[in-house]
N, C-alpha and C positions, 0 to 999 in steps of 0.2 A: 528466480521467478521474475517471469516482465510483469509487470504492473502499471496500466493504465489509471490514474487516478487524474482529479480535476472539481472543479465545480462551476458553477453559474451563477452570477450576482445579478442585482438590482437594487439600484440603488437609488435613489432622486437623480434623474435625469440620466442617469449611465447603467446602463445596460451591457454584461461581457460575460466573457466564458474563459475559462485558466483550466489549460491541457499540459498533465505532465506526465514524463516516462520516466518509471525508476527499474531499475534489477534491484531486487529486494532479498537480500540470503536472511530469511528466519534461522535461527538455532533456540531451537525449542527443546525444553525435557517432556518427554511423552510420558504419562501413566496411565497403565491400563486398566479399566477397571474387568472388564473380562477379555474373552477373545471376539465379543466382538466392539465394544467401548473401549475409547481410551481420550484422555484430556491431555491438551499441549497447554505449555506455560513457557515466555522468554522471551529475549531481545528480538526485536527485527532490526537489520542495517540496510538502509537505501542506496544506492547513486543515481543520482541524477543523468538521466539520457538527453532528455528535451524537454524546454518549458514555452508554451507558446501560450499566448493570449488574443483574441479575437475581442475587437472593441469596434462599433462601427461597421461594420463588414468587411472589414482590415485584418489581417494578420501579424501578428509584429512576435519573433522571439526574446523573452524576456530572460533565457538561461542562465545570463549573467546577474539577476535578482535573485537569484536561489544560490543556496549554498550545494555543492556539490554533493554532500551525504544530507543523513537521513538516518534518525536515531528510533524508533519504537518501541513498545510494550506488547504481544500480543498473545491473544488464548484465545481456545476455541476449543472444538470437540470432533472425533473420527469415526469412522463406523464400517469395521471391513466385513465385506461381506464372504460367507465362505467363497463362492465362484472366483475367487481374489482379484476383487472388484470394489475400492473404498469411496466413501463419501466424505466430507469433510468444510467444517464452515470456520471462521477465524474473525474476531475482532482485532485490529490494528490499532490501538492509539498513541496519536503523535506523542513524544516525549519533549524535542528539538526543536527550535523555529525553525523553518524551511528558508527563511527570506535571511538573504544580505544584509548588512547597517549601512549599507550607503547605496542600495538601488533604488527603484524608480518610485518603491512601494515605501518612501520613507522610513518613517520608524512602526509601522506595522508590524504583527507578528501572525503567523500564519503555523498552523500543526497540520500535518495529513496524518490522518484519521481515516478508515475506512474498511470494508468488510468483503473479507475473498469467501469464496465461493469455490472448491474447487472437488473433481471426480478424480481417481485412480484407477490403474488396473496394473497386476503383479504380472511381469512376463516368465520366470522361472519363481521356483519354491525357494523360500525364506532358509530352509534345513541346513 
């Protein structure tokens, strides 16, 4: 899964934005509660694509501040519809600092955290 994640600060006098690109493989256990509920629970693992920060109306890649993975917790809930056509929402919480011990972001600690949103549809039968 690509995952767009990032945020926006404000701060006294600094104002920026932090854009990062991870592939994210969940391996979640599903339980279903009927056929058409069912609840996930389990790790997510990151890698890091791109880390870019906009300060100033500047761009500058900060890639080398992040640590290449990316550790998670997540759960959330599915809803397949007969037409085999699902829905599905997920909480992410950070587990791992994202951030390096020796980049530019000193000894800060940073978690991504964040909420997928995503639709399904089945091309052939499950059988």
């Amino acid at each position: 899964m690509y995952s767009l994640q990032g945020s926006e600060y404000d701060i006294p006098s600094v104002e920026g934005k932090l854009s990062l690109a991870y592939v994210n493989v969940p391996v979640l256990l599903r339980y279903s509660i009927n056929d058409l509920l069912s609840l996930h629970v389990g790790p997510q693992f990151g890698f890091l694509m791109n880390a870019e920060e906009e300060f100033d109306g500047d761009t500058a890649d900060v890639k080398d501040d992040f640590k290449s993975s990316d550790i998670s917790g997540a759960f959330g809930i599915e809803v397949d519809l007969p037409m085999k056509i699902g829905f599905g929402a997920r909480y992410v919480l950070g587990l791992s600092n994202a951030l390096t011990d020796d980049g530019s972001f000193g000894n800060a600690e940073l978690k991504n955290s964040t909420i997928q949103v995503y639709a399904k549809f089945q091309l052939k039968s499950a059988n």
